[in-house]
C-alpha positions as a printed Julia matrix, in Angstrom:
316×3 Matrix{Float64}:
  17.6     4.98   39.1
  14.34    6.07   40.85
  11.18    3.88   40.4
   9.86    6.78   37.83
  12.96    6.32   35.37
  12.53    2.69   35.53
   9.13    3.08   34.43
   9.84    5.64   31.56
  12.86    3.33   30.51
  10.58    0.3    30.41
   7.68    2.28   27.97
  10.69    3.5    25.36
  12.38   -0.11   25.53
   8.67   -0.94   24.22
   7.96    1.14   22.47
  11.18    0.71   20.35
  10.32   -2.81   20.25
   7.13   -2.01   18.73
   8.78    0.22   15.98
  11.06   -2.26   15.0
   8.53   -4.99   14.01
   6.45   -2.88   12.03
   6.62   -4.72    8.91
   6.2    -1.86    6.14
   4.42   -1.92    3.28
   3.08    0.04    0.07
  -0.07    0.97   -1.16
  -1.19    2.23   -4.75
  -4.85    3.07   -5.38
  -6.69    4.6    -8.43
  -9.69    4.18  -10.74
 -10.42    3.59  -14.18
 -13.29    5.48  -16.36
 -14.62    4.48  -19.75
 -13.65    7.23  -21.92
 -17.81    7.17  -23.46
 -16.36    9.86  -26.65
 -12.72    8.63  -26.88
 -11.37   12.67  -25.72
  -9.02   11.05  -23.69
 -10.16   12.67  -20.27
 -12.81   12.32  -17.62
 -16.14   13.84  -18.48
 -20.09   14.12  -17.62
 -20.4    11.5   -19.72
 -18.01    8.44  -18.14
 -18.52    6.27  -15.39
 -16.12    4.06  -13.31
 -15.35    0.72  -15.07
 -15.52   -2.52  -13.05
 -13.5    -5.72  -14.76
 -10.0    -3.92  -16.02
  -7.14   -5.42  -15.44
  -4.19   -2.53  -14.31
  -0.78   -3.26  -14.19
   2.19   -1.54  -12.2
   5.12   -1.68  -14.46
   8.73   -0.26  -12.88
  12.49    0.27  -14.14
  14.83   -2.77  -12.75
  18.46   -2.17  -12.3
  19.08   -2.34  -15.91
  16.39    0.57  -16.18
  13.77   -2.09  -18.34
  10.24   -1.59  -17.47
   9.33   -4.87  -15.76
   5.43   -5.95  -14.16
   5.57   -5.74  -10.3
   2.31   -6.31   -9.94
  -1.43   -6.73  -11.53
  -5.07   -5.75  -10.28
  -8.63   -5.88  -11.17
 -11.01   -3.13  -10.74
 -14.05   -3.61   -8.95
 -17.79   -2.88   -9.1
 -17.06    0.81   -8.34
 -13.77    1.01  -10.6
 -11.43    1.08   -7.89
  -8.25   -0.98   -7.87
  -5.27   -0.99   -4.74
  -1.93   -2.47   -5.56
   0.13   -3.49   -2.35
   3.66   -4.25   -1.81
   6.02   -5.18    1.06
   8.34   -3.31    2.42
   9.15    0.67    1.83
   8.86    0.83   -2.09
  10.09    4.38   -4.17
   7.36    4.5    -7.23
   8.66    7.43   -8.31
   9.71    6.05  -11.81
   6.8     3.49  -12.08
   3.77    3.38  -14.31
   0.14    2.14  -14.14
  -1.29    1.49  -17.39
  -4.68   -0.26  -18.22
  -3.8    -3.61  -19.56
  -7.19   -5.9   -20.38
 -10.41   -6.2   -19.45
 -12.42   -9.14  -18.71
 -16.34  -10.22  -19.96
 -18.01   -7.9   -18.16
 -15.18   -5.13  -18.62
 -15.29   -5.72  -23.06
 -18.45   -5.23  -22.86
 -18.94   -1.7   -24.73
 -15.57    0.13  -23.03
 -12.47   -2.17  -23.09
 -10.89   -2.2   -26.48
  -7.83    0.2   -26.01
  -6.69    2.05  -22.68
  -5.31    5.06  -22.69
  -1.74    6.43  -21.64
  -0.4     5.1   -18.63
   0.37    7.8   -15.63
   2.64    7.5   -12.63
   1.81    6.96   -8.96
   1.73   10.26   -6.99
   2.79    9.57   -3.53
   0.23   11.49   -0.53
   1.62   10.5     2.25
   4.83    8.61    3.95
   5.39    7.72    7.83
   7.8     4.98    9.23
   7.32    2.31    6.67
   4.44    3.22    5.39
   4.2     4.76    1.82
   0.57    6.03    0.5
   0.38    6.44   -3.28
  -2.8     7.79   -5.51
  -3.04    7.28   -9.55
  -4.72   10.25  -11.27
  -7.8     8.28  -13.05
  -6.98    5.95  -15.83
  -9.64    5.63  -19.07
 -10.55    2.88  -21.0
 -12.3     3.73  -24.79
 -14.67    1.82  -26.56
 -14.26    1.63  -30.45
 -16.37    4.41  -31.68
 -17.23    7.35  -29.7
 -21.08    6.93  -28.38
 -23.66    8.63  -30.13
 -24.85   11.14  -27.85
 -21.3    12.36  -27.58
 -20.31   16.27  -28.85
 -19.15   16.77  -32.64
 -16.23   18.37  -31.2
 -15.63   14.97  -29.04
 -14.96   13.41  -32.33
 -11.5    12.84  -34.37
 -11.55   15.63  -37.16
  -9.89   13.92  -40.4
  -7.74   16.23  -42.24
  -9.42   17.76  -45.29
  -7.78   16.48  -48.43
  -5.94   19.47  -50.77
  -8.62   20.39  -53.37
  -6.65   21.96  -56.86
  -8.63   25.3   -57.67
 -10.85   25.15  -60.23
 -10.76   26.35  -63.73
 -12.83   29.47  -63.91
 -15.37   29.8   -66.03
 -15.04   31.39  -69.81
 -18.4    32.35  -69.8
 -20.01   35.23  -67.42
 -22.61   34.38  -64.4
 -25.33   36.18  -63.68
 -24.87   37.64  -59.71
 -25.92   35.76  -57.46
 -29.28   37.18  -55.51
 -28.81   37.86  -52.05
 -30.06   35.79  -49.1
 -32.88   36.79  -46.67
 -31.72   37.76  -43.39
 -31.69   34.65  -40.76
 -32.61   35.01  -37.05
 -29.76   34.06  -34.63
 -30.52   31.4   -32.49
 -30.19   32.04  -28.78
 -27.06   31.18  -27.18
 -26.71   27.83  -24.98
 -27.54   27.66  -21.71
 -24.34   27.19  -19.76
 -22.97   23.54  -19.09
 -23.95   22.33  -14.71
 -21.93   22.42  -12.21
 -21.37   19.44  -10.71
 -19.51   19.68   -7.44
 -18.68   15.94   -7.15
 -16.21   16.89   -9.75
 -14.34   19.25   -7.86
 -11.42   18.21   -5.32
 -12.47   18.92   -1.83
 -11.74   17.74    1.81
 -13.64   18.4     4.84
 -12.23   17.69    8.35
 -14.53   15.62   10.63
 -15.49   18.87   12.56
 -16.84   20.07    9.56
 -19.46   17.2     9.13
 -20.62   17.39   11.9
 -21.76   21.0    11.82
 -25.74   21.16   11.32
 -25.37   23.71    8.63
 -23.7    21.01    6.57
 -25.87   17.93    7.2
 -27.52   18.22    3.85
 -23.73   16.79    2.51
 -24.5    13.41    3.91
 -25.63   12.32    1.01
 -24.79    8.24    0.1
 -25.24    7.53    3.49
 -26.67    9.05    6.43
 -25.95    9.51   10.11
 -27.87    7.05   11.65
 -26.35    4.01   10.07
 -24.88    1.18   12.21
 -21.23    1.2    11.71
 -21.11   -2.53   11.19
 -23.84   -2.36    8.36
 -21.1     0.25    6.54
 -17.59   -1.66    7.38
 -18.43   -5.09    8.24
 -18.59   -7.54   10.72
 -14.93   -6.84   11.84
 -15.54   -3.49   12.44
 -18.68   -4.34   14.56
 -16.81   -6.65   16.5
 -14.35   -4.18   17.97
 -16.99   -1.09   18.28
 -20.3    -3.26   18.85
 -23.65   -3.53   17.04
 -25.25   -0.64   17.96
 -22.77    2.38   17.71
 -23.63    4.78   14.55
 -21.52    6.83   12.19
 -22.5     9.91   13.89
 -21.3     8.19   17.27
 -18.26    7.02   15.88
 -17.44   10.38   14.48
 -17.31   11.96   18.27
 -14.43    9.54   19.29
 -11.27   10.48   20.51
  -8.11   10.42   22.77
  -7.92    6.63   22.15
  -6.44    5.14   18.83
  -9.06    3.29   17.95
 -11.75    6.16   18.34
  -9.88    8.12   16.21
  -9.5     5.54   13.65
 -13.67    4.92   13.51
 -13.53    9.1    13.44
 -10.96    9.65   10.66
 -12.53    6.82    8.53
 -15.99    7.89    8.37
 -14.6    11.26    7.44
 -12.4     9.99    5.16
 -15.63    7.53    3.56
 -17.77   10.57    3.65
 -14.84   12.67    1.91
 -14.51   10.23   -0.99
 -18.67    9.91   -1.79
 -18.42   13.57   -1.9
 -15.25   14.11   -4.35
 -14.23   11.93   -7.13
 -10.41   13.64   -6.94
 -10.37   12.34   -2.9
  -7.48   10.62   -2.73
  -9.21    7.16   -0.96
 -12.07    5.72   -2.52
 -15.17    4.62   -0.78
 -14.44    0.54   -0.76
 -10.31    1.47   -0.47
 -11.34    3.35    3.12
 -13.16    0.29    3.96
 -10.05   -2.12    3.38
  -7.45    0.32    5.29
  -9.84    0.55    8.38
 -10.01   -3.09    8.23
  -7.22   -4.16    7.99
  -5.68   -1.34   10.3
  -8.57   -3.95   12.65
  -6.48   -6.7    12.07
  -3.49   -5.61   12.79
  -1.37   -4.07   15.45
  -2.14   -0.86   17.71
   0.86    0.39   15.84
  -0.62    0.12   12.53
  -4.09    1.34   13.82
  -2.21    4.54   14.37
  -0.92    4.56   11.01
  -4.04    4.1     9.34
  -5.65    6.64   11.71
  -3.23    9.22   10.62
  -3.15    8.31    6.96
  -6.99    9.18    7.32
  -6.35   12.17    9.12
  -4.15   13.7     6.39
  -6.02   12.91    3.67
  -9.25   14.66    5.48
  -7.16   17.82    5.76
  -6.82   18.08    2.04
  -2.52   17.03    2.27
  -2.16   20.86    2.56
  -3.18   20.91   -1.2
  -6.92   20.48   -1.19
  -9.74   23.06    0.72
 -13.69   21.91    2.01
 -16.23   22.88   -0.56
 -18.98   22.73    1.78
 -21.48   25.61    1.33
 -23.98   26.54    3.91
 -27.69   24.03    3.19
 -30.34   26.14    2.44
């Protein structure tokens, strides 16, 4: 065995090494709405909810529905529920359990039907799993809310009446009444619509007008913390960081600014702005192994999962 097969031997025995003691682990995300006119789905008029409590409830062997795990939402209405190891959801469900103060107050007397995880991505021992958006309804629909929001009770059965022994005279006709104009049409808001945009894509001038919640020139330590700026420095900007590449931690900073950039533009992304901030994060913390995970988990979701196309128009 030549020195060059020693060396290529070496690299797969560490490789392999590396595999090995990946220690695997999975991840459930979602968010929760208040339901403002109780229609049971997500409309102009709901918001995220911080301050509900969402539990993960799956089948043991016995096939019994039993807790695996609990979360509270935060200020955005995001919640992430992880779990060691390489975990099948399939058959689990995430339901909208309690709120606390701040959650009661107006939107957190009844939750609505639980749903079950959808997974978006799986890769060694990693498992990636999204919840479509949970609601939480207040007691009485809100005021402003459409008639048609409303519950519509069921007329009771009236008998017919007697008719009358005695003729009526006819009854005049009414004057003619104007029509009234027809609504204007509901707004489009795009924010509502599911879109993904690779990093190439934002970084095209014709599209700059999409930066939006935050903007190029940001520090990249002032957007994902002081672990982040201790492994890229102080000065280096989003629009830096989104030029990276051929080096796993370049194309971590690159993915995950797409990917934050993705979720402030599209409510259905599958990440959410403070969940992109954990994963890159953590991804810091941990192995080069796991940095390539994360990187990749990014990457994917940034294509659209082969499910999901960019929105972008041209800015005028």
């Amino acid at each position: 065995m030549d020195w060059s097969q020693k060396l290529y031997f070496t690299a797969f025995l560490i490789v392999a090494a590396a595999i090995r003691g990946i220690h695997g682990y999975t991840m459930v995300s979602g968010t929760v709405f208040c339901d403002q006119c109780k229609d049971g789905q997500i409309s102009l008029f709901d918001y995220p909810l911080n301050g509900i409590n969402v539990a993960m409830a799956c089948p043991d062997n016995n096939g019994q529905m039993t807790t695996w795990g609990e979360e509270t939402t935060n200020w955005l209405g995001n919640f992430a529920l992880k779990f060691d190891g390489n975990q099948d959801l399939s058959g689990c469900v995430a339901q909208v359990t309690s709120s606390n103060e701040q959650g009661k107050r107006g939107c957190g007397t009844g939750g609505g039907p639980g749903k079950s995880p959808r997974l978006i991505f799986r890769m060694f021992d990693t498992n990636m799993y999204t919840i479509d958006p949970l609601i939480s309804q207040p007691s009485d629909p809100m005021s402003f809310c459409p008639k048609s929001s409303y519950p519509q009770p069921h007329p009771n059965p009236v008998s017919p009446a007697t008719p009358p022994t005695l003729p009526y005279p006819p009854t005049p006709s009414l004057p003619h009444l104007p029509s009234w104009p027809p609504l204007p049409p509901m707004p489009h808001f795009p924010y509502l619509d599911a879109s993904a945009c690779p990093h190439q894509s934002w970084m095209m001038p014709e599209y700059r007008c999409y930066w939006k919640v935050i903007n190029p020139d940001l520090k990249v330590g002032v957007v994902f913390g002081l672990i982040a700026a201790r492994k890229y420095g102080s000065d280096i900007t989003l629009w830096e960081g989104m030029q990276g590449r051929g080096e796993p931690y370049k194309t971590l900073l690159r993915e995950g600014t797409t990917a934050l950039l993705n979720s402030y533009n599209s409510v259905q992304f599958p990440y959410h702005p403070l969940s992109v901030i954990q994963h890159l994060n953590w991804a810091l913390m941990g192995s080069t192994q796991q940095v390539m995970h994360t990187a990749l988990n990014f990457l994917r979701a940034n294509s659209g999962n082969g499910r999901t196309t960019c929105k972008f128009n041209p800015c005028k």
